[in-house]
C-alpha positions as CSV (number, residue, x, y, z in Angstrom):
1,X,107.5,206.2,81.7
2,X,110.3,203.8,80.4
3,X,113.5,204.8,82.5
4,X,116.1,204.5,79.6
5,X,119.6,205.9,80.6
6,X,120.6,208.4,77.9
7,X,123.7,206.3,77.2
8,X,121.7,203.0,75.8
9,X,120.8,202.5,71.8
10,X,117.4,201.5,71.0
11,X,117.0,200.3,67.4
12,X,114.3,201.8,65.8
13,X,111.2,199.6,66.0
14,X,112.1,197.9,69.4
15,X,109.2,197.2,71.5
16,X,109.9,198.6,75.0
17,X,107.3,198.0,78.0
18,X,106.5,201.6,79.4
19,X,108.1,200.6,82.7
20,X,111.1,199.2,81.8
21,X,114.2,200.2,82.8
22,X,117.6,200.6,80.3
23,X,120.7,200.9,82.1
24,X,123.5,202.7,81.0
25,X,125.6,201.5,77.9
26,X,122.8,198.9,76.7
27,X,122.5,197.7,73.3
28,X,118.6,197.0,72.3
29,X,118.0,195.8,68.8
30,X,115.2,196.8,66.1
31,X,113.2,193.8,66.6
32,X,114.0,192.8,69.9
33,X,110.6,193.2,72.9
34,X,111.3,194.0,76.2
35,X,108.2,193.0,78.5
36,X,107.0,194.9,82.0
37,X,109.3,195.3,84.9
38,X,112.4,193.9,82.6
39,X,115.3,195.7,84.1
40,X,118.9,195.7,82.1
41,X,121.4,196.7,84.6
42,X,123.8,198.0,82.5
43,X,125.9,197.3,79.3
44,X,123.6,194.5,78.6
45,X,123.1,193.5,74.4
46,X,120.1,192.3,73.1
47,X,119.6,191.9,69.3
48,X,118.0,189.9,66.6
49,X,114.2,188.4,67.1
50,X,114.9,188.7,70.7
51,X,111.3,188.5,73.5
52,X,112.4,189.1,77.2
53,X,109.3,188.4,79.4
54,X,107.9,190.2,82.3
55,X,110.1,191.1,85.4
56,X,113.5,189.6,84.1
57,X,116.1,191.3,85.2
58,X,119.6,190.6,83.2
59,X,123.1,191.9,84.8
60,X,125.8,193.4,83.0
61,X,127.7,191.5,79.9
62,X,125.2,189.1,79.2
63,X,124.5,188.8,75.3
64,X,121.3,187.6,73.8
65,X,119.7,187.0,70.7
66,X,123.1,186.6,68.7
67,X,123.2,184.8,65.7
68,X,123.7,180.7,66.6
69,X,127.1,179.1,66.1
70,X,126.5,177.1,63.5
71,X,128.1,176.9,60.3
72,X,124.5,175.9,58.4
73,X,122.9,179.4,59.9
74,X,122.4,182.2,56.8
75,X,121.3,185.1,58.7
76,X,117.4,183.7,58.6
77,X,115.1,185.5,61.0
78,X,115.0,183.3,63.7
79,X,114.2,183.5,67.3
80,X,115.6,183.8,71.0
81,X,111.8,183.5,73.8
82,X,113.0,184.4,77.9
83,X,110.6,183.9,79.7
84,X,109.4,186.2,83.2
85,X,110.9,186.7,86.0
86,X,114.0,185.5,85.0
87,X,117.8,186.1,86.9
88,X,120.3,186.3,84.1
89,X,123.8,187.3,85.6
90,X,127.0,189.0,84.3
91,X,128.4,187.4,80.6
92,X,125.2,184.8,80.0
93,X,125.0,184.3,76.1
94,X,122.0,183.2,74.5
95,X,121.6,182.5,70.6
96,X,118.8,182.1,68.5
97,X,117.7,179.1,66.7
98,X,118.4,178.0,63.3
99,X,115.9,177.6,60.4
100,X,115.9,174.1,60.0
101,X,115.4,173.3,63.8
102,X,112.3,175.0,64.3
103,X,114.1,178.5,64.3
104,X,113.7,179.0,68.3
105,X,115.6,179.2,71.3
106,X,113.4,179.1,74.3
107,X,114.1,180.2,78.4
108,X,111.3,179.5,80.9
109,X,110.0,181.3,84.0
110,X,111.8,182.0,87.1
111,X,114.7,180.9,85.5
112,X,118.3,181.4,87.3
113,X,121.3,181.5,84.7
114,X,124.3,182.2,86.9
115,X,127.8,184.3,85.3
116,X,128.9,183.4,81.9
117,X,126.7,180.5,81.6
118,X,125.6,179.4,77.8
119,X,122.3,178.1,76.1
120,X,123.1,177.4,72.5
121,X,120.7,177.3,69.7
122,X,117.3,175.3,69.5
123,X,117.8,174.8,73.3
124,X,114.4,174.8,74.6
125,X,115.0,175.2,78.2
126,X,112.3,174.3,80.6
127,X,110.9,176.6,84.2
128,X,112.9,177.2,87.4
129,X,115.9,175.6,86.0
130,X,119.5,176.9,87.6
131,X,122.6,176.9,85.8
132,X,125.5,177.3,88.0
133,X,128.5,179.7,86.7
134,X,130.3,178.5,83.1
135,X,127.3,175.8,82.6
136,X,127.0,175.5,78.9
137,X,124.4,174.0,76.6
138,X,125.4,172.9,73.1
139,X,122.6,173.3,70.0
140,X,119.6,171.1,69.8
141,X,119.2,170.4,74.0
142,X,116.3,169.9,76.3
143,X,116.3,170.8,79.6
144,X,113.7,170.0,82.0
145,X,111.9,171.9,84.6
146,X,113.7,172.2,88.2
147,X,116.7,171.2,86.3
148,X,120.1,172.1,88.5
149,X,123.7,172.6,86.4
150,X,126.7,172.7,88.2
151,X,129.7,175.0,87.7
152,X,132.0,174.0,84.6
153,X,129.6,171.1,83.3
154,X,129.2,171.0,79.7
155,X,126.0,169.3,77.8
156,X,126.8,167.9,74.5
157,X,124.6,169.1,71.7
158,X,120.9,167.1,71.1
159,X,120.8,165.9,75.0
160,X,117.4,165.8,76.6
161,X,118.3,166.5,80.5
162,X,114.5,165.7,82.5
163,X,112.6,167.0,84.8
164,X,114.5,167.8,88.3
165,X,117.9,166.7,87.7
166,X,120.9,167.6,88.8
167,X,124.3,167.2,87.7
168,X,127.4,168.0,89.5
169,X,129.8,170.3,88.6
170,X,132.6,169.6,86.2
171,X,130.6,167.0,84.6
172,X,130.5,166.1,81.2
173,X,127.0,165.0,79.7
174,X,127.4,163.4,76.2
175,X,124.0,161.0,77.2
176,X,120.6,161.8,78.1
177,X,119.5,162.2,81.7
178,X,116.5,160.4,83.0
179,X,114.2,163.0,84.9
180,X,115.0,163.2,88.7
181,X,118.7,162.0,88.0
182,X,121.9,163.0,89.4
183,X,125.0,162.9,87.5
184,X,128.4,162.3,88.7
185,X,131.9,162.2,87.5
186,X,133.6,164.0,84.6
187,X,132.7,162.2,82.2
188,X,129.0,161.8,83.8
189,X,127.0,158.5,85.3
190,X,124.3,158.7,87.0
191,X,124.8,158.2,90.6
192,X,121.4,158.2,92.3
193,X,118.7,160.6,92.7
194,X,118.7,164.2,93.3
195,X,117.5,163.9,96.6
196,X,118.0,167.5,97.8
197,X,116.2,169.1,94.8
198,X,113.3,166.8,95.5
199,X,113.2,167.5,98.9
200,X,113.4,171.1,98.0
201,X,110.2,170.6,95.7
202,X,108.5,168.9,98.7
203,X,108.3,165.4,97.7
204,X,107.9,162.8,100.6
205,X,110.2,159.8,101.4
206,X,107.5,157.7,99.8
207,X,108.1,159.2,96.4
208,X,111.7,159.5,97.2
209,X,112.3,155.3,98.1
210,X,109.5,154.6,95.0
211,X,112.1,156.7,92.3
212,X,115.3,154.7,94.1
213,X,113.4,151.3,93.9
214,X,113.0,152.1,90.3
215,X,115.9,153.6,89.0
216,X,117.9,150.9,90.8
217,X,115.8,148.0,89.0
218,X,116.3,150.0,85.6
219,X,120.0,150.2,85.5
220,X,121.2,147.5,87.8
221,X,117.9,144.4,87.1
222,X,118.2,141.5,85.4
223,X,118.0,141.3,81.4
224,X,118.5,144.0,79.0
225,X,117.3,147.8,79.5
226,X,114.2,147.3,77.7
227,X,113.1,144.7,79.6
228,X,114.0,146.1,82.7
229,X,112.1,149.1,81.5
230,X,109.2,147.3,80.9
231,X,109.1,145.7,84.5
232,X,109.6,148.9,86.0
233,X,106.7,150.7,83.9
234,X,103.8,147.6,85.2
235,X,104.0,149.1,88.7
236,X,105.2,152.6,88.1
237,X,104.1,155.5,90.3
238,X,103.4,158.5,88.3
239,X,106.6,159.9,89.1
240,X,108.3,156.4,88.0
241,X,106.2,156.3,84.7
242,X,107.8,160.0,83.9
243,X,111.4,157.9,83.5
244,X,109.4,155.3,81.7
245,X,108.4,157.5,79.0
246,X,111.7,159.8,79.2
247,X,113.5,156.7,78.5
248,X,110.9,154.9,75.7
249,X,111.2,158.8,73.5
250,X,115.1,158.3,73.7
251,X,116.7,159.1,70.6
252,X,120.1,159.1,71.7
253,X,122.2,156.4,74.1
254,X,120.4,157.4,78.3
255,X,122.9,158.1,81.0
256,X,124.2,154.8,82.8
257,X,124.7,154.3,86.5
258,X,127.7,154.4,87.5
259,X,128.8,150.8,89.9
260,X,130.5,151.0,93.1
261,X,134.2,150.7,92.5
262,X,133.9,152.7,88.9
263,X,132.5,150.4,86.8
264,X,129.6,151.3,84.3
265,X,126.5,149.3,83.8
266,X,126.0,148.5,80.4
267,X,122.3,147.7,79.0
């Protein structure tokens, strides 16, 4: 039996698993489905074309499935996806996607979106990914699986963010970030590896030296980043040809690394 406190509105037409469980003061749209186990603590809104996968549980304040912030968006039916087993804390927001993007907004597994956090429409946001409190996504950005965001960091709209990195908090990403990255500064470089996360995944010191080795020849070799690039990608491990490709699908300008004494590499 679905455990819906008598205080929550359910939209007629809302597809509610039998044992989920409504807290009080929850808003739950007409065309909204709510999976098995989903739990909604309490004073939780969910609305448009809105999926929330199996075993989420979503704390009070957040707001999902709202329309996107965009000023091209005319009330088409589009779509939020969140996937199971989700954490999503007090105040996250969540919008759906707009109709000429592909009309979807997508949340892995296992995800953990900490308070207040953000993922802005067409975000397509990959499996165990963290967002640390006030991390905001604008439109149109791809985050990777095992991706970490720091508090206060703020990814500009179309970024690509790969697999396993991490980026400080109070960081500013206006440039794509090569899988297993980690971004420092305000206005964001990349400053290394995200050692800790890898560790954390179980990868071995020979993977770890093999990803420094390359990212070091990438940004700081001889010749242009293409060439570089292409030096790198003859003896890549498969970890190392991941940043290859990353980097040879960019559409927009990839994340430099940031010099000792402050000064950016340029390609």
């Amino acid at each position: 039996m679905t455990l819906i406190d008598p205080t929550a509105r359910i939209g007629v037409g809302a597809e509610i698993a039998a044992d989920a469980e409504i807290g009080p003061y929850c808003i739950i749209g007409p065309k909204v489905k709510i999976h098995s186990g989903v739990r909604l603590v309490s004073h939780v809104s969910i609305v448009g074309v809105t999926e929330i996968g199996a075993g989420t549980t979503i704390q009070p304040f957040a707001s999902l499935g709202t329309p996107p912030q965009s000023v091209h968006y005319k009330g088409e039916p589009t779509r939020l996806v969140v996937g199971a087993n989700c954490d999503i804390r007090e105040g996250v927001t969540a919008n759906i996607g707009t109709a000429d993007a592909g009309g979807l907004t997508t949340i892995g597994d296992n995800c953990f979106l900490m308070a207040n956090s953000h993922v802005g429409h067409d975000c397509h946001v990959g499996n165990r990914a963290i967002f640390a409190n006030n991390a905001v996504l604008g439109g149109h950005v791809e985050v990777g699986d095992f991706v970490f965001l720091g508090g206060n960091c703020a990814v500009h709209q179309f970024c690509r963010i790969g697999e396993s990195a991490m980026v400080s908090g109070c960081s500013a990403v206006k440039e794509d970030v090569i899988p297993y990255g980690f971004v420092v500064d305000p206005m964001g470089r990349i400053g290394g590896i995200n050692v800790i996360g890898l560790k954390r995944r179980g990868f071995g010191k020979s993977d770890l030296q093999a990803l420094r080795r390359a990212v070091h020849d990438i940004f700081a070799g001889e010749g242009t980043l293409a060439e570089r690039v292409e030096r790198v990608a003859a003896e890549a491990t498969p970890m190392v040809a991941q940043i290859v490709a990353f980097i040879r699908a960019a559409k927009r300008p990839i994340m430099l690394m940031r010099q000792r004494g402050g000064h950016n590499l340029d390609a």
